[in-house]
C-alpha positions, 0 to 999 in steps of 0.5 A, a space after each residue: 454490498 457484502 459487509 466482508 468486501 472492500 469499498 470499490 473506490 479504495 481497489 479504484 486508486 489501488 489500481 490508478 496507483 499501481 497503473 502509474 507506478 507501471 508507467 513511471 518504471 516503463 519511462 525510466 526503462 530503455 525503450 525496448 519490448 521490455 518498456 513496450 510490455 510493462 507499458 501495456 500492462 500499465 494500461 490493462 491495469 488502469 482499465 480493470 482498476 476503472 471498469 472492473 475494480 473487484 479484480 485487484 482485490 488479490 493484489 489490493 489484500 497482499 499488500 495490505 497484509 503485508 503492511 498489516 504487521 507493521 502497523 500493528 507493531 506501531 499499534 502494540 509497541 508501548 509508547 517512550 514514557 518520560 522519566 517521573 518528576 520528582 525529588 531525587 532518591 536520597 543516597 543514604 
């Protein structure tokens, strides 16, 4: 396996994650060609996901990059330091 590439697993429940969102929003839809359609969609995906990960790795990064920044801001940003204990500060 390329050291570049992600794991399979991760693209796996990547694509079972994404293929129950699918069916979750095709149930709360009205039932119509619309719902047919995003149905289907939840199963094509579900199956790439099982049979053939490597095809979410586009999805999968876009929306790791997209997460990226905030993670990295959480990461950078300084933590809130407490006040220094100590004597106060004679005012004169």
């Amino acid at each position: 396996m390329k050291s570049h590439a992600p794991d399979r697993l991760p693209l796996r429940q990547f694509g079972w994650v994404l293929a129950l969102g699918l069916a979750l929003a095709a149930g709360l839809m009205e039932t119509g060609p619309a719902a047919l359609v995003v149905e289907a969609l939840a199963a094509l995906v579900f199956a790439v996901a099982t049979i053939w990960p490597v095809a979410l790795r586009g999805p999968y990064r876009s929306l790791a990059s997209l997460g990226a920044p905030a993670r990295r801001q959480r990461l950078i940003s300084p933590s809130p330091q407490s006040p220094r204990a100590g004597p106060p500060a004679s005012a004169g």
